[in-house]
N, C-alpha and C positions, 0 to 999 in steps of 0.2 A: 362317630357321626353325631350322634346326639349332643356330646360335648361342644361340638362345632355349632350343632343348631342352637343350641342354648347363648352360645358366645355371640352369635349372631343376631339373634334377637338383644339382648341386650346393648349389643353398639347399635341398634335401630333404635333405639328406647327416646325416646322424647327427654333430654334433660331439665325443662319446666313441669314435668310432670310430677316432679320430688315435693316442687311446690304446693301445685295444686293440694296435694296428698295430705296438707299441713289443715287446709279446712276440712277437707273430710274426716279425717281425725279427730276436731276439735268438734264437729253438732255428733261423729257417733259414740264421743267420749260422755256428750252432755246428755243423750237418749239413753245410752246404757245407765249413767248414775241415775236420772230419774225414773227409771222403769225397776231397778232392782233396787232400789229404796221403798217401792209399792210394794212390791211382790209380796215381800214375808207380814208385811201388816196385813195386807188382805184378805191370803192365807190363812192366819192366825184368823180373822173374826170368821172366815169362812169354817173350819174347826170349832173354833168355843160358842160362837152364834151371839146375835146381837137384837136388841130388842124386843128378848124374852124366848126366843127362837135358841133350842134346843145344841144347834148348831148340827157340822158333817164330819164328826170326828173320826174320817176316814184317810188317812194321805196317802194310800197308795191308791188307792181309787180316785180320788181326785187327781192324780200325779197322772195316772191313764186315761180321766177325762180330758185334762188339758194337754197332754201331749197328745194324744190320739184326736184330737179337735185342730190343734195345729197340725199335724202333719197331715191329714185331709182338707185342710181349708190351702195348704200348699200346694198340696196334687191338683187339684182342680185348677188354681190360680196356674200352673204351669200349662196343664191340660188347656186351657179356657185360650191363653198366650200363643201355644203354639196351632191350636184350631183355629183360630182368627187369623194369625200372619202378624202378632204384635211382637214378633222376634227375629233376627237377623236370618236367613235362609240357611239352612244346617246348621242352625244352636241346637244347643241339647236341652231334651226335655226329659222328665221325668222317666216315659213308658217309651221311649227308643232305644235302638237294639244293640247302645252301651250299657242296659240297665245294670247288669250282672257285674260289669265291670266296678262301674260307680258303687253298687251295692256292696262288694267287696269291699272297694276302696276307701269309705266310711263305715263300716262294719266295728271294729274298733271305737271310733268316737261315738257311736250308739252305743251299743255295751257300756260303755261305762257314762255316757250321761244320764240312761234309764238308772244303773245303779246309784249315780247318784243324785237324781233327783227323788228316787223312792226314799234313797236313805236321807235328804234333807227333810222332807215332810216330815217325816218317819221323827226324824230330831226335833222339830219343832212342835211337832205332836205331844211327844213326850216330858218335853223341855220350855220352860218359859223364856218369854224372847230375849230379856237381855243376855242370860247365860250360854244363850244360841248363837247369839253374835259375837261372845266372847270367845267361845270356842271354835266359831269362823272367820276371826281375826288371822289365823296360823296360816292359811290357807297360803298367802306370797313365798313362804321359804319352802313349802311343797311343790310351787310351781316354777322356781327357780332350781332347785334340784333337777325337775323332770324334764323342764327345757333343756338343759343341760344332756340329761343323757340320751334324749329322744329324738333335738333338733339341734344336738350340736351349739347351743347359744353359751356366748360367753360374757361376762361381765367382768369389767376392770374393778379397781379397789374404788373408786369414788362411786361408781352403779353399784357395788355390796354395800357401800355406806349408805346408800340410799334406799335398796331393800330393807334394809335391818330399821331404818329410822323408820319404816313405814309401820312393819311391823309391830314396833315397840309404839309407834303412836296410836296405832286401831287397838292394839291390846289395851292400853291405859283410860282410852275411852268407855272400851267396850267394859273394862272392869269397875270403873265407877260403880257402874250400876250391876253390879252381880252379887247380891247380896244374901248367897246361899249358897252353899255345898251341894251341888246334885248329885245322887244315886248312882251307883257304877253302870247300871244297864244304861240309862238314858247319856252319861258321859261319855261309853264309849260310841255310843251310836253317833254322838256329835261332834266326835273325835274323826271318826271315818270319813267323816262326809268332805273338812277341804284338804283330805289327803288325794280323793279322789277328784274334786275339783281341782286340785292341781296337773294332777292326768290329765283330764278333761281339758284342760288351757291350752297342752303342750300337743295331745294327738288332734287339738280341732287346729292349732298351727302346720300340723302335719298336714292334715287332711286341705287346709285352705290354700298353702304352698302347691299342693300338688293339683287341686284340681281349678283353681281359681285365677290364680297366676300364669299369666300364656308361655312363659318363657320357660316355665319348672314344668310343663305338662308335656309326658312322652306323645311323640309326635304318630299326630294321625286319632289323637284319642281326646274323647271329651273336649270337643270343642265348645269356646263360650258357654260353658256352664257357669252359673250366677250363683249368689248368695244363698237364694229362693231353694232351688232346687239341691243344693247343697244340704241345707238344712230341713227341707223334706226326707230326704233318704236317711240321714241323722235322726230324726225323731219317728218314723215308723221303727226302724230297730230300739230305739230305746222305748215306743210302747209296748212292745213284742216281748222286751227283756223285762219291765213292769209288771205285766200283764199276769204271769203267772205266781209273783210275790202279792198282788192284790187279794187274788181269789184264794189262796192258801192262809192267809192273816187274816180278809178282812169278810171274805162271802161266804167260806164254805163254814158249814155250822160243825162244830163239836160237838158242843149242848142241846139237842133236840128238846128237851124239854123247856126251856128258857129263850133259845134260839139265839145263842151267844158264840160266837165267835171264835179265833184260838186267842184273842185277844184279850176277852173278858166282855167285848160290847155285841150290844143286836148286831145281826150280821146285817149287811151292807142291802142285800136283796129284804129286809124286813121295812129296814129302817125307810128304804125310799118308797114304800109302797105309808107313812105314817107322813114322809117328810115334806116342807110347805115345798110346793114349786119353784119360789121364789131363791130359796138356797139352793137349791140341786141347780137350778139357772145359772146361779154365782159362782158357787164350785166350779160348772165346765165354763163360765165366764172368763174365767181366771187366765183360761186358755188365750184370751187376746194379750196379756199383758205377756205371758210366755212368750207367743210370737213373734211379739213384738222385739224381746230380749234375744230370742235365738237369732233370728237374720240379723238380728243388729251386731251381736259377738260374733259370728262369721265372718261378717263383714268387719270386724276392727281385728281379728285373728288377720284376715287377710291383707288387713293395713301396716300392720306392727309387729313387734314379736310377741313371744308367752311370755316373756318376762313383762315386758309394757303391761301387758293386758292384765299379771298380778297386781302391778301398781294400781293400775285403773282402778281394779275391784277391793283393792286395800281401801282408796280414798272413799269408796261408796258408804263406810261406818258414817261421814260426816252428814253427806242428806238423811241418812238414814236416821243419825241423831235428831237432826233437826224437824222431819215429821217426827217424832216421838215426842221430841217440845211440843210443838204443837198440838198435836193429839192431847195430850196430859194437859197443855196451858200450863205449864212450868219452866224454868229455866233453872240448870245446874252449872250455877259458875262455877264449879268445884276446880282445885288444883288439877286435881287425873286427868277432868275434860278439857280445861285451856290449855296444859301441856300438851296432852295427847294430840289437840286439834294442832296445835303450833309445829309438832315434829314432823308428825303426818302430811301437814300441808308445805312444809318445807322441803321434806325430802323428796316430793311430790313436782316439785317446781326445780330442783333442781336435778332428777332425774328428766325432767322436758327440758331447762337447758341444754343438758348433754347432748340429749337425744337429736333437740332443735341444730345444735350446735355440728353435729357428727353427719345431717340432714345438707347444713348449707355449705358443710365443705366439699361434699358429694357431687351438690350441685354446681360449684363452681368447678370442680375435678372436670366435670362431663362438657362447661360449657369450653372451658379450654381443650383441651380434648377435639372436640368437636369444629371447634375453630380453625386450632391447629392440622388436622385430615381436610378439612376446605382448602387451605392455605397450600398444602402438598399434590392437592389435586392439580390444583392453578400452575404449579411449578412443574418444568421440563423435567422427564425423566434424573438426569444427571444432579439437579439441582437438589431435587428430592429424596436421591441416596444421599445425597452431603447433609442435609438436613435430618435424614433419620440416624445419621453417624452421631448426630450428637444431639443428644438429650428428645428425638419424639417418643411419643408413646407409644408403645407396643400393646398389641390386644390383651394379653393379661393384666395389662395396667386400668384398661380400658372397666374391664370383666371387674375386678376388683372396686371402681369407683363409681 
């Protein structure tokens, strides 16, 4: 039954809609590159401190700030939505009595994006930023693995050629500027971190298929639920899963006589009662640009596949380069960074041909298709079998394109 209903929506499916699909793709491509091109600079001066300011050399506490500020500035915006009537009559909202379901149902892609956003801080914390980005370079061939065994995705040999160039271009960039050997503890920490982003791409594909998508959703359940609310339930479990790695590292004291840490630093309950306002502001600040980041990857999860979305976040080393020029006021024509930018960018354009290209065949599949069932309507019964005798489409033809 569900098969049926699945198949069924799909032949109702609007085949201009594949179009449309092509700009929304393209500003949430351009929002995510410049929102996680900020993040880690921010971050970082939020940590080291800037204009003599001591800084908040806290990340899992920060990581709880700003997720725990998103995921309440969510709730409320869903709450506010659905107490006004600014949403379709029986959408789903945060606090109705699907919660548990949904809660379950992104349970998973919590877990592991608190893991790994504690353990990203955690890396950068430890670790200066170019050797950060070098070791977050890896991050595409984790997430093409995972797609793989999580959502079933598959890539031909011209889309492996295009993963791999990606990869070997962000690496060649990102190694330019790595000009030190780091410590086995801080390398492994920033080893983990896009093994688990890689996770994180493939279950928030999971989780966006199934609850965002009207045709993949079991029927009778979570109706019109949006990006918003998606990612609300997504970051209360990942501050939940934080929350207790904070206070174990960064608040609760070992050293009463010093009031240190297990870290080695003041504990975190010291430090804020010494610290200017103006940073502990910018620390849970930081929390807007997150927001901004999360509903925006849900929403391109929802658009694309995990694989696409590695690409995406492969190419992001390039802004990411280029505030760092700017920052510094330098430019590194170097060999590493013109190739790297050259491979990178190619591979990059020619995994969107494909993709463009595999888009408009789709779309002309559906309008023929479509023409063709008008066409057999119009025709007397008799004419119509003689016509399906030879060469129309059949609904798994249909389902397929």
């Amino acid at each position: 039954h569900n098969t049926m209903h699945f198949r069924h929506a799909k032949e109702k499916r609007d085949p201009h809609s594949l179009k449309y699909r092509g700009w929304q793709v393209f500003v949430t491509v351009a929002i995510f590159w410049i929102v996680v091109s900020i993040i880690p600079v921010y971050n970082k001066v939020v940590f080291s401190g800037v204009a003599g300011d001591q800084g908040f050399p806290y990340p899992l506490t920060t990581t709880c700030f700003q997720l725990g500020f998103c995921s309440l500035t969510l709730t409320v915006l869903s709450t506010i939505r659905h107490s006004c009537g600014l949403q379709r009559k029986g959408s789903s909202w945060v606090c109705d009595n699907r919660f548990w379901y949904k809660a379950r149902a992104t349970s998973r892609i919590g877990i592991l994006f608190g893991l790994k956003f504690g353990i990203t801080n955690w890396g950068l914390h430890v670790l200066k930023l170019a050797p950060h980005l070098l070791l977050q370079s890896t991050d595409l061939m984790w997430t093409v693995l995972f797609a793989h065994l999580i959502n079933r995705e598959k890539i031909d040999f011209k889309e492996a050629l295009c993963c791999i160039g990606s990869i070997t271009g962000t690496m060649l960039i990102a190694y330019r500027t790595h000009q030190e050997v780091p410590e086995m503890f801080p390398l492994f920490i920033n080893l983990i971190s896009p093994i688990l982003l890689g996770l994180c791409v493939s279950e928030l594909r999971r989780a966006a298929r199934l609850l965002l998508i009207e045709e993949n959703r079991p029927e009778g359940k979570v109706p019109h639920m949006d990006a918003f609310e998606l990612t609300a339930f997504k970051l209360w479990i990942s501050t939940i899963v934080v929350l207790p790695f904070a206070y174990y590292f960064e608040v609760l004291i070992v050293d009463p006589m010093n009031s240190l840490n297990l870290c080695g630093e003041t504990s975190v309950l010291i430090r804020l009662q010494q610290q200017s306002l103006g940073l502990t502001f910018a620390a849970i600040g930081g929390g807007f640009l997150i927001l901004i980041f999360q509903v925006n990857v849900t929403w391109l999860c929802r658009l694309t596949s995990a694989v696409s979305v590695g690409i995406v976040g492969g190419v992001k080393v390039i802004p990411q380069w280029l505030i760092a020029v700017a920052l510094s006021q330098s430019i590194d024509l170097s060999l590493y960074n013109i190739l790297g930018a050259l491979i990178l960018l190619g591979s990059s354009i020619l995994w969107t041909k494909l993709k463009y290209g595999s888009i408009e065949t789709n779309v002309k599949s559906m309008q023929l298709n479509s023409e063709q069932l008008q066409r057999s309507a119009l025709l007397p019964s008799s004419e119509t079998h003689s016509n399906n005798s030879y060469g129309s489409i059949s609904p798994d033809h249909l389902t397929n394109a």
